[in-house]
C-alpha positions as CSV (number, residue, x, y, z in Angstrom):
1,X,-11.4,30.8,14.3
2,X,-13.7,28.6,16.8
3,X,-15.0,25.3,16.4
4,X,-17.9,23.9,17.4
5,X,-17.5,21.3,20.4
6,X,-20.0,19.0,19.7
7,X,-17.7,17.4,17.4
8,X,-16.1,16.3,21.0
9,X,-16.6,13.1,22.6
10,X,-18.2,14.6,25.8
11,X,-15.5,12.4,28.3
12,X,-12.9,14.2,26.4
13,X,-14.4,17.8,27.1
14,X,-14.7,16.3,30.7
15,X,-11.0,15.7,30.7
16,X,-9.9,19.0,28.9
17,X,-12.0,21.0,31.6
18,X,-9.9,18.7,34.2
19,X,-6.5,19.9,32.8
20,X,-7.5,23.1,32.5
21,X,-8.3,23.4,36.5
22,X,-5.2,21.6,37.5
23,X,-3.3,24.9,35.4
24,X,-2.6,23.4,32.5
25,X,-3.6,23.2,28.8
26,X,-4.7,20.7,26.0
27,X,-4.8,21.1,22.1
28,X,-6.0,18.7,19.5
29,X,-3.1,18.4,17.2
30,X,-1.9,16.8,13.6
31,X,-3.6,15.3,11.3
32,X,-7.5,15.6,13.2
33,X,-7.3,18.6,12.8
34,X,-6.1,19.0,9.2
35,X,-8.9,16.6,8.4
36,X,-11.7,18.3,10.3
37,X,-10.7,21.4,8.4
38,X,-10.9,19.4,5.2
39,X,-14.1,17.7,6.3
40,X,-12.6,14.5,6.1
41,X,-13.6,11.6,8.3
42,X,-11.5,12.1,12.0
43,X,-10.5,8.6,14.1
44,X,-8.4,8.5,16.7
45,X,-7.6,12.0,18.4
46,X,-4.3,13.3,18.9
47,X,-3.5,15.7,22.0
48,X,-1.2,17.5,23.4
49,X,-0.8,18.8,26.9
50,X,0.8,21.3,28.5
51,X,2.1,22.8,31.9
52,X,0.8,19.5,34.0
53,X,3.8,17.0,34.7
54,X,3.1,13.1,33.8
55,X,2.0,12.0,37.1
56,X,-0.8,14.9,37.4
57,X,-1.9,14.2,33.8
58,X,-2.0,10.4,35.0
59,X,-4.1,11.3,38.2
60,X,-6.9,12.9,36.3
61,X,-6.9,10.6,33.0
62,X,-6.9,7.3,35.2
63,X,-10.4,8.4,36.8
64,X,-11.9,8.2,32.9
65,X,-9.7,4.5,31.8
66,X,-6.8,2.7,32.6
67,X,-3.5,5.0,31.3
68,X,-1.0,3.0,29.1
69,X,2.5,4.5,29.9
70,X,3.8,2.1,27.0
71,X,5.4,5.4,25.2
72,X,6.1,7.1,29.1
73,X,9.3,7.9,27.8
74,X,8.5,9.8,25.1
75,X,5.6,11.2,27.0
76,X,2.8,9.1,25.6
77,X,-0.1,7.8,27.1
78,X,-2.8,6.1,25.7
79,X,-5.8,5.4,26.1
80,X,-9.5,3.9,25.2
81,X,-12.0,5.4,26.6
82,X,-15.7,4.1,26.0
83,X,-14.5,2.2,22.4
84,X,-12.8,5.4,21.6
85,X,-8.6,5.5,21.2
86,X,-7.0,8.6,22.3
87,X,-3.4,9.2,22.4
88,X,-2.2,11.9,25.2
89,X,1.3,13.7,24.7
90,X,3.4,16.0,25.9
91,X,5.4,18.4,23.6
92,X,9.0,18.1,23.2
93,X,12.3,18.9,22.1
94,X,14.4,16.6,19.5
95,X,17.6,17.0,18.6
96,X,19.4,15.3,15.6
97,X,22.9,13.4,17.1
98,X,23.7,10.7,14.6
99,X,22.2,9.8,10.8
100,X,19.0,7.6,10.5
101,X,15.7,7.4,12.1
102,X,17.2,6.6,16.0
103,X,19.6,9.4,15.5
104,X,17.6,11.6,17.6
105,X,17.8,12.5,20.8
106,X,13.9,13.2,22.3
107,X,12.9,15.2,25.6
108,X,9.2,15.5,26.9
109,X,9.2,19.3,28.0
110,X,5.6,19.9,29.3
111,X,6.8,23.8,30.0
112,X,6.8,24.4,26.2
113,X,4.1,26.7,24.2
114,X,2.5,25.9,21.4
115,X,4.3,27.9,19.0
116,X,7.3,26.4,19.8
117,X,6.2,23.0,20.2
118,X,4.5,23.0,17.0
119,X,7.3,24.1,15.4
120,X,9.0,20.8,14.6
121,X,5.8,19.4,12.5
122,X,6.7,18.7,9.1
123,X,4.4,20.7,7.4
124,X,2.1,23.6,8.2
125,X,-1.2,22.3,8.1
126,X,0.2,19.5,10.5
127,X,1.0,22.2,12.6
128,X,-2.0,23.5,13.5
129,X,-3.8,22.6,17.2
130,X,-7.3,23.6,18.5
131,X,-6.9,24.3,22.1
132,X,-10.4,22.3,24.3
133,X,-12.5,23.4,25.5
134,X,-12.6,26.4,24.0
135,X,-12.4,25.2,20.8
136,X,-9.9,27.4,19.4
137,X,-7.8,27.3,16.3
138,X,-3.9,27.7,16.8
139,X,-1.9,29.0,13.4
140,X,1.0,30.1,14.0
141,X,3.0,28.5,10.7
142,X,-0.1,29.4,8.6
143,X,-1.4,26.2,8.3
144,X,-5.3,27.0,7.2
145,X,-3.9,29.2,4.7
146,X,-2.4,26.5,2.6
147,X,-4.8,24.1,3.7
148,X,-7.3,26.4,1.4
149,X,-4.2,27.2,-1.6
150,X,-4.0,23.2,-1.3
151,X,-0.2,23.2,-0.8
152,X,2.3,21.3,0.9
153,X,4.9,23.4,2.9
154,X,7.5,22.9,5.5
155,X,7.4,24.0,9.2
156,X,10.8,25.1,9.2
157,X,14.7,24.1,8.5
158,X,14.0,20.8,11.3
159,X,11.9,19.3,8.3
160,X,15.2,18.2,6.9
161,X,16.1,16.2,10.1
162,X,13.6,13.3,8.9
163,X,14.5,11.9,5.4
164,X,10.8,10.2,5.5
165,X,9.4,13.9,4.8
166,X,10.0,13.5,1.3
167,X,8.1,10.3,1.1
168,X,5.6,11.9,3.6
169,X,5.6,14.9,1.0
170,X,4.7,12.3,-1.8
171,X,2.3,10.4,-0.5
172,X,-0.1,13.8,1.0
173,X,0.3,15.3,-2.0
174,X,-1.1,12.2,-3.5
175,X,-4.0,11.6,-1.0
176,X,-5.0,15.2,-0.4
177,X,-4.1,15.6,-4.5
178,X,-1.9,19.1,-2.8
179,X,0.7,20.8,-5.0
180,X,4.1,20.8,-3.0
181,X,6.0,24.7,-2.4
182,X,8.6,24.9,-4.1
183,X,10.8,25.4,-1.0
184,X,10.1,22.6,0.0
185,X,10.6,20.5,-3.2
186,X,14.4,21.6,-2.9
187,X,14.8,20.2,0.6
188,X,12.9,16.9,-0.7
189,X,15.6,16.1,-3.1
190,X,18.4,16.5,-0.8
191,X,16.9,14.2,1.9
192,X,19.0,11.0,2.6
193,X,16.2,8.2,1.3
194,X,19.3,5.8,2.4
195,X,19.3,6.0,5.9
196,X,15.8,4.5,5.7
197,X,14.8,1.2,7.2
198,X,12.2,-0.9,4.6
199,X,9.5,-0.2,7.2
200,X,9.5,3.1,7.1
201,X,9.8,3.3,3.5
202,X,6.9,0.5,2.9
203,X,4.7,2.2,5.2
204,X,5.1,5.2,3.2
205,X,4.6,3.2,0.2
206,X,1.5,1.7,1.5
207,X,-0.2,5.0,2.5
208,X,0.4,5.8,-1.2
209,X,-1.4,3.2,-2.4
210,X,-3.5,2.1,-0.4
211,X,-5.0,5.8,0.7
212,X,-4.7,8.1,-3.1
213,X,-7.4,8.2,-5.1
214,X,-4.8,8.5,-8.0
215,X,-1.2,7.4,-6.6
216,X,0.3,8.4,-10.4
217,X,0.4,12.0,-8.5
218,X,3.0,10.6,-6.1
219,X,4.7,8.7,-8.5
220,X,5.0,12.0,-10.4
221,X,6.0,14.0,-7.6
222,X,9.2,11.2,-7.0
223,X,10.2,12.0,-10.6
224,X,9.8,15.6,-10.1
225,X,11.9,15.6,-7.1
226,X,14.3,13.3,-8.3
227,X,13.5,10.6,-5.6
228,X,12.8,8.1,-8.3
229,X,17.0,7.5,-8.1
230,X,16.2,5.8,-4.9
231,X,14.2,3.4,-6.8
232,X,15.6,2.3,-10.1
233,X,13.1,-0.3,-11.1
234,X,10.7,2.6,-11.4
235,X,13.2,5.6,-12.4
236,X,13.9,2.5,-15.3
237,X,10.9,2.8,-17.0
238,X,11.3,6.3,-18.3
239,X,11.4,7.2,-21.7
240,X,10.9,3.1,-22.6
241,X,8.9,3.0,-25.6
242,X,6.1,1.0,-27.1
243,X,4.3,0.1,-30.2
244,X,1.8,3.1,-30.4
245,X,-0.7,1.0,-31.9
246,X,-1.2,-0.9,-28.7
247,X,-0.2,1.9,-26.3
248,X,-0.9,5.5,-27.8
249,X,-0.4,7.3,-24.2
250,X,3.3,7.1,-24.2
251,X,6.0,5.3,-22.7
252,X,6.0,2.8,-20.1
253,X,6.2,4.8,-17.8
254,X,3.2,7.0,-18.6
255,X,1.1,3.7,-19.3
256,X,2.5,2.7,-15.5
257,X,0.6,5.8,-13.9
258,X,-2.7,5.2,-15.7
259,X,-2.2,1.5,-14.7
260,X,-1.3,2.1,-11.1
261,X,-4.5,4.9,-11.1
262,X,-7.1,2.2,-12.5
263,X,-5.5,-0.4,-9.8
264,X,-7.3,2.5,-7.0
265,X,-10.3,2.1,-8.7
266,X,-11.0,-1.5,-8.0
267,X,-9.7,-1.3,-4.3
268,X,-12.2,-2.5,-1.7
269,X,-12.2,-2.4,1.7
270,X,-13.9,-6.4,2.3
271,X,-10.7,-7.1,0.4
272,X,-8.1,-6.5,3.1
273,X,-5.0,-4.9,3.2
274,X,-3.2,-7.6,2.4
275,X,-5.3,-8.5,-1.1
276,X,-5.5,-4.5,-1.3
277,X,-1.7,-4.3,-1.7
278,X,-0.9,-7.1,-3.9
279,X,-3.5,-5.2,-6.8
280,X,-1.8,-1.9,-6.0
281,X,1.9,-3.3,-5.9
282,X,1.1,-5.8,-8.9
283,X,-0.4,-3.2,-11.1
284,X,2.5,-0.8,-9.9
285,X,5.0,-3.8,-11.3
286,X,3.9,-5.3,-14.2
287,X,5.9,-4.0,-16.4
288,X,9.2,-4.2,-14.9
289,X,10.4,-6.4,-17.3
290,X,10.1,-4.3,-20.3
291,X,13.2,-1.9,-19.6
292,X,15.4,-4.8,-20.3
293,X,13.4,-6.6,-23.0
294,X,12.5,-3.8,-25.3
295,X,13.8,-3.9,-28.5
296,X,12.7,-2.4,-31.9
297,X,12.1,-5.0,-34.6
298,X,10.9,-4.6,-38.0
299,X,9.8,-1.6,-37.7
300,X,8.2,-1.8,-33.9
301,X,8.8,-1.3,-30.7
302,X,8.3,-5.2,-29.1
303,X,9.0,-6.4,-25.2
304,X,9.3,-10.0,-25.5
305,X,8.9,-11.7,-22.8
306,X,8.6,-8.9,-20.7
307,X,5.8,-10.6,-18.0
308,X,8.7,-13.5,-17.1
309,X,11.3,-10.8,-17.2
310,X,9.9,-8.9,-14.9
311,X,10.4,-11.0,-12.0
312,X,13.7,-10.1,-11.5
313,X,13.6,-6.8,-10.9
314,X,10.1,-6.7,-9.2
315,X,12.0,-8.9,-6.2
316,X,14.9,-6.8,-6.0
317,X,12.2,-3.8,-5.5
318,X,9.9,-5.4,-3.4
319,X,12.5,-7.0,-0.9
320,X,14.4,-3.6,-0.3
321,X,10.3,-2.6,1.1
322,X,9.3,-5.7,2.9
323,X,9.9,-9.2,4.4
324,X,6.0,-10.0,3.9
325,X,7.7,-13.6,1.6
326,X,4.2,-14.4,1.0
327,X,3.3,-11.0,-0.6
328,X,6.2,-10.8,-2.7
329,X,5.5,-14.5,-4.0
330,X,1.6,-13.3,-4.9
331,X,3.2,-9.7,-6.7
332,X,5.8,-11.6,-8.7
333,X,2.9,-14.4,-10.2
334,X,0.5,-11.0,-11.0
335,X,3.4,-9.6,-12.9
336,X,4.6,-13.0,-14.2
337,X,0.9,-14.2,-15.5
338,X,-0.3,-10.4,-16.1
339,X,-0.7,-11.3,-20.0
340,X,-2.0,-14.8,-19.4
341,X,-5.9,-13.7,-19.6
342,X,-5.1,-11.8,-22.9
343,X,-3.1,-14.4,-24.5
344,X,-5.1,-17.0,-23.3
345,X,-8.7,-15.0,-24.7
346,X,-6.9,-14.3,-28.0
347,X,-6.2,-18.5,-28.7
348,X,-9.5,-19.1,-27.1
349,X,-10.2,-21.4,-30.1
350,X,-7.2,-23.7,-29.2
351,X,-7.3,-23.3,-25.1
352,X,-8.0,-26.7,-23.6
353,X,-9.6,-26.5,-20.1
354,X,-5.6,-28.0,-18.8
355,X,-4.0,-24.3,-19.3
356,X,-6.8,-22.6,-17.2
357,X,-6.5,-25.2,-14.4
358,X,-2.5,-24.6,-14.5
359,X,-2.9,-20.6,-14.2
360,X,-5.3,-21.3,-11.5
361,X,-2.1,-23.0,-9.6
362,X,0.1,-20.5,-10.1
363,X,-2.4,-17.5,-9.4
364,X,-6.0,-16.4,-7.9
365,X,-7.3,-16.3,-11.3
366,X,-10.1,-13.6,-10.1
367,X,-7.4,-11.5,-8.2
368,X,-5.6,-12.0,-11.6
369,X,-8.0,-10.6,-13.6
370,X,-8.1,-7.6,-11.8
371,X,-4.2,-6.6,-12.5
372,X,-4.8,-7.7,-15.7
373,X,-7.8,-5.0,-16.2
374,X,-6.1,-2.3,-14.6
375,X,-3.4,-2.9,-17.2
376,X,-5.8,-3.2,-20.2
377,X,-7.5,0.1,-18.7
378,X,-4.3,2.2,-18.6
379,X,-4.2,2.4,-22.1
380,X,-5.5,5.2,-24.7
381,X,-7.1,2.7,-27.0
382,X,-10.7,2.4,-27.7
383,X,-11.2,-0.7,-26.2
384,X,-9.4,0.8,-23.1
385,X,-11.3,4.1,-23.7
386,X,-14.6,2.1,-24.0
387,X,-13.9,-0.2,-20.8
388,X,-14.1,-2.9,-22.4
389,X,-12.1,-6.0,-21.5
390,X,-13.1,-9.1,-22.9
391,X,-10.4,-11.3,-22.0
392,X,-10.8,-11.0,-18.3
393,X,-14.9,-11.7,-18.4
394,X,-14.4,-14.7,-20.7
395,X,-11.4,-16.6,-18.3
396,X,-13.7,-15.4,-14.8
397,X,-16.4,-17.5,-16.8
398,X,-14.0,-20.3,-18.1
399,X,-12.7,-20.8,-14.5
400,X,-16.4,-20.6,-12.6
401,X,-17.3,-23.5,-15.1
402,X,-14.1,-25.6,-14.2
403,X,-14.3,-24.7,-10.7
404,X,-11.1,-23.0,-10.1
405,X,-12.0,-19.2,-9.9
406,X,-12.4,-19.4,-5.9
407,X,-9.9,-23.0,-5.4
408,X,-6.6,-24.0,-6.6
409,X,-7.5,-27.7,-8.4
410,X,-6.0,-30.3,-5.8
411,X,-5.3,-34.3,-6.7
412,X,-7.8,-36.5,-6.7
413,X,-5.8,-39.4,-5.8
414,X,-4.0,-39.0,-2.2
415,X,-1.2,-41.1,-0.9
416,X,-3.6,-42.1,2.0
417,X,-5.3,-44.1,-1.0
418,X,-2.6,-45.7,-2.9
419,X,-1.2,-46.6,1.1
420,X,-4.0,-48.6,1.2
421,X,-4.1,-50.6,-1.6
422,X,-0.5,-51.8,-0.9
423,X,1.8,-49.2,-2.0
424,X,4.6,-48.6,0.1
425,X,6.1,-45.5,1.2
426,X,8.6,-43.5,-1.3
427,X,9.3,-41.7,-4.5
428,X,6.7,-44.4,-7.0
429,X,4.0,-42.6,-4.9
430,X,4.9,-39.1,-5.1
431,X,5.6,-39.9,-8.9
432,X,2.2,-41.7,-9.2
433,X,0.2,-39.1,-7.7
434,X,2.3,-35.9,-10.2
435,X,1.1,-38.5,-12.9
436,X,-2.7,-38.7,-12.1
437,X,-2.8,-34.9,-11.6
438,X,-1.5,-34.1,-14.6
439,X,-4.2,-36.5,-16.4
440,X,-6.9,-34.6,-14.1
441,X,-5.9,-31.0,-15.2
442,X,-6.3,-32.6,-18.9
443,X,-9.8,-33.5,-18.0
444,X,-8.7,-37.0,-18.1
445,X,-9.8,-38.0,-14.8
446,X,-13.1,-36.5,-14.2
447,X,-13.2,-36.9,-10.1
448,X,-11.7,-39.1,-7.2
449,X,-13.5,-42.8,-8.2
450,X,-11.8,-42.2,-11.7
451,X,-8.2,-41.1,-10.1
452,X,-8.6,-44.1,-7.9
453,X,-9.7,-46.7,-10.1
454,X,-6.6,-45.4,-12.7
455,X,-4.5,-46.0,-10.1
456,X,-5.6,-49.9,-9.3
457,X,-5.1,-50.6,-12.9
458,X,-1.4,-48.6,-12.4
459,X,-0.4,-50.4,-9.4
460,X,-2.0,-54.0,-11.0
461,X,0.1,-54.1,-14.1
């Protein structure tokens, strides 16, 4: 199979022609290629070279950039060249010595061939390499094959070396939406999840949700595979039922996929990852509270105070995948407050403006409303079915008119202020300024000159 070179960056087809005179060879490799083949976009480009040592590789790349021999160890250079990233390897040889992700011992052998190099990939249509300039297509592992059957297979017995294949397994079967061989299902489940660090698993985790159109697959694939024992907050939600009036589709966990799956859909790149991953990882938590509140009571299934109850375990999820303290904080008040826009739309006769404004401090109402909509979504009731949710337009309104959709409400009065009227330092202040806030989330004190001239009469008495 050949490829057309004008895909190339012509520097790179300068370089390849370079190698190639200096008797030695270079392949496109990994995942460019596998996304070419799917005509997916392609970034950065991933090469390998062969039958040049490091210095002669260096001699020819250094006319194009300047090298970075940060990975020169494991025989890595890379490079930017015209606003364009390229990383430049050698193949080599790995051998497993001791458990966990170190426990390998990693030689750059430039003398290798393809074949043998390629190998060690995880799965086949990672294997494959298109050899520049001639823009050919190396398949040894039959790669294109199941790139077309859309399946997920291993290389060979060195998959089970890595226990992050599963997870890698997971979340391209997600992304690519790939069924997984069934050979390769069986060494999934015996993989060591264990000898992970977080970071590998989170970034796992974050590929999932982040890059899937519907993560639900991944999720399903974990239970399939039994991975889910790895992760009992979600292996927990299982077979949990609920009241079918409200949720028709099934158990919690069922209602967890469809909720996680409408999270995707309101993903947006201007977000950020950071905003990106509290939706996904909010929507993905929820209802972690609801294995240990669900009870049934005269004649339902009911989850009483499931939202509070789920803080608990979403912590003890969440900080075995990351020390990000400010994301957990911002997941745990999505899952505590998910209800909040409901309950607060169903009493909307009764709300005073003083329960918005105290949401708005304990979470980004807007950012809110989204997990709260993903939840309503992931339902098989007609509102769901109609998109229709209410309760998340009416408190987005509600908070533009009190000004606290894009701003946390903040206290009029300041100590600076009551400092200069003659209050000295210490606790009357503190206490002083809890007790005009309070007033001002009532709507009692309508701006700063009324904070301030409730606190002369305070401090006067």
């Amino acid at each position: 199979m050949k490829i057309s070179s004008e895909i190339l960056p012509g520097r790179l087809l300068e370089i390849s022609e370079e190698i190639r005179r200096a008797g030695g060879s270079i392949y496109l490799v990994g995942g460019w290629v596998r996304d070419l083949l799917m005509d997916r976009p392609c970034h950065d480009y991933d090469l390998e070279v062969y039958g040049l040592d490091m210095e002669k590789l260096f001699n020819i790349l250094v006319k194009y950039a300047k090298p970075n021999l940060v990975g020169k160890a494991f025989g890595i250079i890379t490079m930017n060249i015209e606003g364009v990233d390229f990383d430049f390897a050698f193949p080599r040889t790995e051998n497993k010595i001791a458990p966990g992700h170190k426990g390998f011992s990693v030689t750059p052998d430039p003398l290798l061939d393809f074949k043998t190099a390629s190998s060690r990939r995880d799965f086949t249509v990672n294997s494959m390499g298109i050899l520049i300039p001639e823009m050919e297509l190396a398949d040894f592992h039959g790669g294109h094959r199941d790139l077309e059957a859309k399946v997920l297979r291993h290389v060979s017995p060195a998959f089970s070396e890595d226990p992050l294949r599963a997870l890698r397994a997971v979340q391209f079967a997600a992304r690519f939406e790939f069924e997984i061989a069934p050979e390769t299902q069986e060494l999934c489940r015996k993989l060591p999840l264990g000898e992970l660090p977080m970071e590998r698993l989170y970034g796992e985790f974050k590929k999932l949700l982040l890059k899937a159109r519907r993560p639900s697959i991944g999720l399903e694939w974990m239970r399939k595979m039994g991975l889910l024992a790895h992760f009992p907050e979600l292996q927990a939600l299982i077979g949990v039922q609920q009241d079918p009036e409200w949720h028709p589709e099934g158990d919690v966990w069922t209602h967890n996929n469809m909720v996680i799956d409408e999270a995707a859909k309101q993903r947006r790149e201007e977000y950020g990852e950071f905003e990106n991953m509290a939706l996904m990882l909010g929507a993905l938590c929820h209802d972690f509270g609801k294995p240990v509140s669900t009870v049934f009571s005269d004649g339902r299934w009911r989850s009483p105070a499931h939202d509070v109850r789920g803080e608990g375990p979403t912590r003890a999820f969440l900080q075995r995948l990351t020390r990000e303290a400010a994301l957990v904080e911002t997941v745990v008040a999505y899952v505590r407050e998910h209800l909040k826009p409901a309950m607060l739309y169903k009493a909307r006769a009764d709300v005073k403006p003083g329960a918005i404004r105290r949401l708005a401090l304990r979470a980004d109402i807007e950012k809110l409303v989204r997990v709260a909509r993903a939840d309503h979504f992931g339902r098989t009731t007609p509102d769901a079915l109609a998109r229709q949710f209410p309760a998340g337009e009416w408190l987005l309104e509600q908070s533009r008119l009190l000004n606290v959709l894009e701003q946390k409400p903040k206290p009029y009065l300041t100590g600076k202020f009551l400092l200069s009227i003659g209050m000295k330092p210490g606790p009357d202040l503190g206490r002083l300024i809890a007790e005009s806030f309070e007033l001002q989330l009532e709507g009692e004190l309508a701006d700063e000159a009324a904070a301030q001239a409730w606190a002369r009469n305070r401090t006067a008495v």
